[in-house]
LUMKOLDREN-86271 format. One record per residue (C-alpha): residue number from 1; residue in one letter; x, y, z. Coordinates in Angstrom, 2 decimals, decimal comma, always signed. Layout:
BEGIN
@i NUM aa a x X y Y z Z
...
% end
This chain:
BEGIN
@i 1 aa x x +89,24 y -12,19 z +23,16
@i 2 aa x x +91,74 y -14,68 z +24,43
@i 3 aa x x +95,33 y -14,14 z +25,02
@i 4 aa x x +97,92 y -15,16 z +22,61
@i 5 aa x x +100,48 y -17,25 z +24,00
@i 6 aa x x +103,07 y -14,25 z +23,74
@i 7 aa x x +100,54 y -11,72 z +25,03
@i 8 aa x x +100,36 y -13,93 z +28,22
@i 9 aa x x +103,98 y -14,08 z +28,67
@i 10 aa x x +104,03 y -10,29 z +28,04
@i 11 aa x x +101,38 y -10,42 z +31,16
@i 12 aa x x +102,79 y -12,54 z +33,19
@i 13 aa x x +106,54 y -10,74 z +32,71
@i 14 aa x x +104,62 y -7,31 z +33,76
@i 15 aa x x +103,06 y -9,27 z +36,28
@i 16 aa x x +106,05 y -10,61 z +37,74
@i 17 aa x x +108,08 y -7,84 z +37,01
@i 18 aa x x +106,05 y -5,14 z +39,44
@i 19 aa x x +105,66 y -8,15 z +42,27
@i 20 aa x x +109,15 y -8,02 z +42,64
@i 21 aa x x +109,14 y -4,12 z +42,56
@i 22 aa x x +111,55 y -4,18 z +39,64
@i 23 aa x x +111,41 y -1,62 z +36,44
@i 24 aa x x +111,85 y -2,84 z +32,99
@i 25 aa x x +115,51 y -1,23 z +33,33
@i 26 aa x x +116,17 y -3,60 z +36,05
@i 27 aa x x +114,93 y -6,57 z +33,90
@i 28 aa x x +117,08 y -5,77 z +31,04
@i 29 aa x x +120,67 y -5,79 z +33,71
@i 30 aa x x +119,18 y -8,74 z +34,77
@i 31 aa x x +118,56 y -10,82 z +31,95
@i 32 aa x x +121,48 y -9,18 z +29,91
@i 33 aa x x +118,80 y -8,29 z +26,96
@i 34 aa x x +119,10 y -4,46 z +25,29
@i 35 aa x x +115,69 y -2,72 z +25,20
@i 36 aa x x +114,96 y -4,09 z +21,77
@i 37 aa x x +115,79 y -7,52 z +22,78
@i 38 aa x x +112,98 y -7,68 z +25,15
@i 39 aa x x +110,88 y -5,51 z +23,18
@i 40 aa x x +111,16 y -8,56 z +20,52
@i 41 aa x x +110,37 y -10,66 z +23,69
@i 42 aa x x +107,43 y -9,08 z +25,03
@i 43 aa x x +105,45 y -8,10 z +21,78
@i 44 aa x x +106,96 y -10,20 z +18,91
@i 45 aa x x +106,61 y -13,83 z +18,09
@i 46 aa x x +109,56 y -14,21 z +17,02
@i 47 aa x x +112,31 y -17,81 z +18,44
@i 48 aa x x +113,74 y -17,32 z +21,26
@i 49 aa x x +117,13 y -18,65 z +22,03
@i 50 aa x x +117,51 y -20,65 z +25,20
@i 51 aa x x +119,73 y -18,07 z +26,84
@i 52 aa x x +117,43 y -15,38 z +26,07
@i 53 aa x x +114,68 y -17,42 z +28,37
@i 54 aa x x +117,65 y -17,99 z +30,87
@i 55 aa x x +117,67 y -14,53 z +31,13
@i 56 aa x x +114,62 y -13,29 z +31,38
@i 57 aa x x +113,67 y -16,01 z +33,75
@i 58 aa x x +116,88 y -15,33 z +35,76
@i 59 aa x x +115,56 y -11,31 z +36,60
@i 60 aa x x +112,02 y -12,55 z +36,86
@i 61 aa x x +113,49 y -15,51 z +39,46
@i 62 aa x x +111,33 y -17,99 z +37,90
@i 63 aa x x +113,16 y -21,53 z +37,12
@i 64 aa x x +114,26 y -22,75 z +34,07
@i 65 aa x x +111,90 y -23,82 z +31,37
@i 66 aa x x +108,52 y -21,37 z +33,15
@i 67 aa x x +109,10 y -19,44 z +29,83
@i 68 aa x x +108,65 y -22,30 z +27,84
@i 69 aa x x +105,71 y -23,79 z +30,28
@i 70 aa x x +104,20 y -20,23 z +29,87
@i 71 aa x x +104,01 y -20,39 z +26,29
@i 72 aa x x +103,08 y -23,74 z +26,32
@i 73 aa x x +99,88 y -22,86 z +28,50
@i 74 aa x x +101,27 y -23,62 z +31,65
@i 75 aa x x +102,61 y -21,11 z +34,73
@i 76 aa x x +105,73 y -20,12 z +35,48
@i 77 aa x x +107,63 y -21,41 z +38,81
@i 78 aa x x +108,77 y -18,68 z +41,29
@i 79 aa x x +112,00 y -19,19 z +42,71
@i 80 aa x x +112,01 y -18,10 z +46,74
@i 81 aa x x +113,60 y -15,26 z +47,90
@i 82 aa x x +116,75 y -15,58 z +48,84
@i 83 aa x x +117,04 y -14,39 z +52,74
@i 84 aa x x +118,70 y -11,50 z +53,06
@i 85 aa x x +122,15 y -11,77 z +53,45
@i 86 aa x x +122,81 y -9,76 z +57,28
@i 87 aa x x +126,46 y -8,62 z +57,49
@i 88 aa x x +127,04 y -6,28 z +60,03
@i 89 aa x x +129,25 y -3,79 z +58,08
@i 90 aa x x +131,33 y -0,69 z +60,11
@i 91 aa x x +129,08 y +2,30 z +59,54
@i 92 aa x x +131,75 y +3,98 z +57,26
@i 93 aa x x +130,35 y +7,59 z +57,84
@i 94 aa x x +130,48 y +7,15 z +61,65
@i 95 aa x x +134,04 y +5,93 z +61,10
@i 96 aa x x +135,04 y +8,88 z +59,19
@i 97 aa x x +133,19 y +11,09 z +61,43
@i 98 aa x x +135,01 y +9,58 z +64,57
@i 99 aa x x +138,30 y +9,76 z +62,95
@i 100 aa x x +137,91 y +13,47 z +61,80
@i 101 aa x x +136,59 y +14,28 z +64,97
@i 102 aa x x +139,78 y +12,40 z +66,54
@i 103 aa x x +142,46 y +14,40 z +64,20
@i 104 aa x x +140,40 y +17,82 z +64,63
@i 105 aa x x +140,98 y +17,18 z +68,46
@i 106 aa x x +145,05 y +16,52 z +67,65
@i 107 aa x x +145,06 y +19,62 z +65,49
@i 108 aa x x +143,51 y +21,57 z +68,24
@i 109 aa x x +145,94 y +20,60 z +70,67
@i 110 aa x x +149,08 y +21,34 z +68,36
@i 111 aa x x +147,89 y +24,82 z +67,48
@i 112 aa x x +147,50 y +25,49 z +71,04
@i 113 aa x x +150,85 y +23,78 z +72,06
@i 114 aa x x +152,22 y +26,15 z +68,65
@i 115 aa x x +150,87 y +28,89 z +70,55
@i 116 aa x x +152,28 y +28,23 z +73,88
@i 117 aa x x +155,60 y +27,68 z +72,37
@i 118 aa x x +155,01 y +31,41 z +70,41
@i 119 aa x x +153,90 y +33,14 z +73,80
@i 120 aa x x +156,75 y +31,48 z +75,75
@i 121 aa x x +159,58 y +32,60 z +72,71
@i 122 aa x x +158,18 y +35,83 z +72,67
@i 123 aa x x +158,20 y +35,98 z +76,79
@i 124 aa x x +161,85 y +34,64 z +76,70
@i 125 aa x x +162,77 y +37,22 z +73,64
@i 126 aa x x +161,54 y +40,03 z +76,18
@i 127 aa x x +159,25 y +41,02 z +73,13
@i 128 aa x x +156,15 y +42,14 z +76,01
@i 129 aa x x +154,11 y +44,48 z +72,81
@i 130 aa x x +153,86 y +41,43 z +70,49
@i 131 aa x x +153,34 y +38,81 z +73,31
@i 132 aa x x +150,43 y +41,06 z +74,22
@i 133 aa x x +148,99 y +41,83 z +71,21
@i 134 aa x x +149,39 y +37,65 z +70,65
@i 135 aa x x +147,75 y +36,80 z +73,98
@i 136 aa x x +144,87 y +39,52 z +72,94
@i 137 aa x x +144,05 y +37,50 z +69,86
@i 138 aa x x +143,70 y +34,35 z +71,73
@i 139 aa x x +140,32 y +33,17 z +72,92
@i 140 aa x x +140,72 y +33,34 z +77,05
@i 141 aa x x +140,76 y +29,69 z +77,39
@i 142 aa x x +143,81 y +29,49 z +75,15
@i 143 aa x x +145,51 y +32,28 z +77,75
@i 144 aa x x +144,50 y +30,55 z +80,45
@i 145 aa x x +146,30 y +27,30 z +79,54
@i 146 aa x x +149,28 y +29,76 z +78,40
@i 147 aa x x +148,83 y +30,95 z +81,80
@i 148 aa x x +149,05 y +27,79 z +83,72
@i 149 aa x x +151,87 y +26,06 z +81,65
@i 150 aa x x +154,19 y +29,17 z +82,25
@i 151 aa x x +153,06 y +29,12 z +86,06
@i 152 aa x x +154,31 y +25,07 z +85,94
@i 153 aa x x +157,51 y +26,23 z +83,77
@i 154 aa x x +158,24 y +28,97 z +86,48
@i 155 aa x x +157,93 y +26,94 z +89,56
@i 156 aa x x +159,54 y +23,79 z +87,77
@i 157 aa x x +162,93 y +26,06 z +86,99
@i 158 aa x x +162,63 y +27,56 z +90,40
@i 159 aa x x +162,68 y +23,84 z +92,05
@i 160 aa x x +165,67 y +23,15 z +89,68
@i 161 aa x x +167,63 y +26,45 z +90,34
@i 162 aa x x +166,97 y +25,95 z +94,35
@i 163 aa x x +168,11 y +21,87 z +93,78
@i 164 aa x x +171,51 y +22,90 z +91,77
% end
């Protein structure tokens, strides 16, 4: 049985359609037709209107006037594809992640710098229970740094006091 012109554009649409790995979804956004619009297309004989072809032959990338050569008999002409447009982009995740894992390294050091300052007002107060119990809750590298920062502060005001 041989094809009616519209059955052969219906073919060659399907055809063209899965070469270009496309859906029918993606053929309707790119021609701008609704569903029933290319339903009419595909399976009706009904006139098309020159920007309805456009359309179709825009998501299909075929030039202008293959609809019109396919009904007439003839084959439609694919367009090339267009080379890939290469931008090199930031990765925006790695970004994020770099800046998070910047401000998670400022936080760290101002909560151990609010700690110091604690331990040290506490030391200064006279307050030894709750600069213990402080110090206890601290993970030993925090007390360590405590440790070394008063040791600096001590022999720094002993330099000064033996200077004045």
């Amino acid at each position: 049985m041989t094809e009616t012109p519209r059955e052969r554009l219906a073919r060659l649409m399907d055809e063209r359609r899965e070469k270009l790995g496309l859906d029918w979804n993606d053929v309707i956004a790119g021609s701008g037709l609704t569903k029933t619009g290319l339903h009419h297309v595909r399976f009706e004989n009904r006139t098309m209107r020159a920007s309805t072809k456009r359309g179709i032959e825009n998501a299909l990338r075929w030039e202008p006037g293959s609809i019109d050569s396919i009904l007439d008999g003839g084959d439609p002409v694919e367009l090339p594809e267009p080379p890939p447009v290469v931008t090199k982009q930031p990765d925006l995740l790695q970004m994020l992640s770099a800046g998070l894992s910047e401000m998670g390294a400022t936080i760290a050091q101002a909560q151990r710098s609010l700690l110091a300052s604690g331990a040290m007002g506490m030391a200064y107060r006279g307050d030894i229970d709750k600069l213990r119990a402080a110090l206890a809750a601290l993970p030993a590298e925090h007390v360590r740094e405590i440790s070394a920062a008063a040791a600096l502060l001590a022999s720094t005001a002993d330099e000064v006091l033996s200077h004045g």
